[in-house]
C-alpha positions as CSV (number, residue, x, y, z in Angstrom):
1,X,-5.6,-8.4,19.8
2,X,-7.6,-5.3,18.5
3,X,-4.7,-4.5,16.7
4,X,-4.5,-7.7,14.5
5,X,-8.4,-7.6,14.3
6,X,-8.1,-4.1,12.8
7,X,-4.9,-5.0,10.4
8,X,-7.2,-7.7,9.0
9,X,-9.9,-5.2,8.5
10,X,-7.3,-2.7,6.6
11,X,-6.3,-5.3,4.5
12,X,-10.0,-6.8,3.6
13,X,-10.9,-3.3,2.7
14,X,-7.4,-1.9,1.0
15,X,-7.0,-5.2,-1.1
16,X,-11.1,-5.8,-1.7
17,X,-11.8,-5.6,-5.8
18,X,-13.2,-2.1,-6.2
19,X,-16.4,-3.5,-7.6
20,X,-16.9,-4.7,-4.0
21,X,-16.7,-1.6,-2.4
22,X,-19.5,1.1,-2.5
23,X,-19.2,3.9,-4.6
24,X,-18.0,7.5,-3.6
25,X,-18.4,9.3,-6.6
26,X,-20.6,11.7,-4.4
27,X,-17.9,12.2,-1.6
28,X,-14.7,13.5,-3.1
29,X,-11.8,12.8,-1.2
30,X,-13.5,10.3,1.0
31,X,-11.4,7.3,0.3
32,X,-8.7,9.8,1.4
33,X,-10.4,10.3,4.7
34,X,-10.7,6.5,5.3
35,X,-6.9,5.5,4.3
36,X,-5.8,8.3,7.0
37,X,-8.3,6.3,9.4
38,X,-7.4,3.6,8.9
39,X,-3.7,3.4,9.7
40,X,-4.3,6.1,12.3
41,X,-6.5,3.5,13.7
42,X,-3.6,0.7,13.4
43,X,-0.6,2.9,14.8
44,X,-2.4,3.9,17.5
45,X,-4.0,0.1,18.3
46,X,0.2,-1.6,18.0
47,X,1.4,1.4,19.9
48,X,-1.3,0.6,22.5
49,X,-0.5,-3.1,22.0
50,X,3.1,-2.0,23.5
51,X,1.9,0.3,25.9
52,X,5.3,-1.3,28.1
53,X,8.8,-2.1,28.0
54,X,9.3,-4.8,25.7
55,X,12.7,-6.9,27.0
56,X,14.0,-3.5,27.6
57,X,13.6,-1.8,24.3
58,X,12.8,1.7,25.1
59,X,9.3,3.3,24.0
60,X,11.4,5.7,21.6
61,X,12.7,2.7,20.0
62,X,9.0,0.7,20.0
63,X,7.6,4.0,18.1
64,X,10.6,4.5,15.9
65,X,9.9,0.9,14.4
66,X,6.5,1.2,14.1
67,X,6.5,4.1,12.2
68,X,9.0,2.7,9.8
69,X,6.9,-0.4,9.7
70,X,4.0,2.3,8.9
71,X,5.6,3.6,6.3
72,X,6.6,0.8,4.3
73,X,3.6,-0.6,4.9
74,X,1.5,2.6,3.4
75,X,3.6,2.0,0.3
76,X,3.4,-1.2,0.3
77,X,-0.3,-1.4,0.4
78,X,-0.5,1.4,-2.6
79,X,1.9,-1.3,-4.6
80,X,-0.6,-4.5,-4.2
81,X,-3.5,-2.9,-5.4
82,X,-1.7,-2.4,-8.4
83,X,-2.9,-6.4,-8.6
84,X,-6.2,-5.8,-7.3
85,X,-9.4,-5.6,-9.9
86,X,-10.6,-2.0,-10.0
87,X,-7.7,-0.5,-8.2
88,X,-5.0,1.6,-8.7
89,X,-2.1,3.0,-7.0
90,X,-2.0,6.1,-6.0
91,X,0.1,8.8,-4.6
92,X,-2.1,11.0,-2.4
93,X,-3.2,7.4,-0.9
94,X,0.4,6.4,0.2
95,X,0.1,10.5,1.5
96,X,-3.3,9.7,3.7
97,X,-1.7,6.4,4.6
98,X,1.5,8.4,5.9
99,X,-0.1,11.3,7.8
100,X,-2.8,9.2,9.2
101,X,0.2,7.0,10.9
102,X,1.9,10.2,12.0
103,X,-1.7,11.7,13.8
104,X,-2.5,8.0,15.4
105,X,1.3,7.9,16.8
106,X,0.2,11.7,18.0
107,X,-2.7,11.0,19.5
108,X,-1.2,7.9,21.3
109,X,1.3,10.2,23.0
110,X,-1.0,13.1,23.8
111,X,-3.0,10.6,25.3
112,X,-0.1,8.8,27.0
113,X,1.1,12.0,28.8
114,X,-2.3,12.8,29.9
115,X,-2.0,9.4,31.6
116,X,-5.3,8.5,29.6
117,X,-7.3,5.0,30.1
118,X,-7.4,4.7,26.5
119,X,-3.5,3.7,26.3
């Protein structure tokens, strides 16, 4: 569940109409910062989500498609807001979107081999 409630939260604030959101002119690179939170924060939540065997699928295969699910869906994202008032696609977006995924599917592990109660 915390990993659909936080999907709907990267979407509301991904696809929002830039006049909604608040303005960062002051903190270069911060939307940066909060696209590689933000699907750091949903890798890590779905790989949590399927913190077991899932009918047998192995937990190489779980991570495999959820990090090709990650990536198209950092592109995909980037593509929309192309449609989006006040929003534009953006490269280094798709690139925060892409490395954040990698670091949350990091920290998962780390944590999973330190037999953490967080996973």
């Amino acid at each position: 569940m915390p990993a659909l409630v936080w999907l709907v939260i990267l979407l509301s604030l991904i696809l929002s109409p830039g006049s909604k959101l608040p303005d960062t002119s002051r903190l270069p690179g911060i939307d940066k910062v909060a696209h590689f939170s933000l699907f750091a924060g949903l890798l890590f939540l779905f790989l949590r989500a399927s913190n077991h065997p899932i009918f047998g699928i192995s937990r190489k295969k779980i991570t495999t498609n959820y990090l090709v699910l990650g990536i198209f869906f950092a592109i995909l994202v980037e593509v929309l807001q192309q449609m989006v008032p006040n929003r534009a696609f953006d490269l280094l977006d798709i690139a925060a979107n892409l490395i954040g995924s990698a670091a949350g599917t990091i920290c998962f592990y780390i944590l999973y081999k330190k037999k953490s109660k967080l996973v």
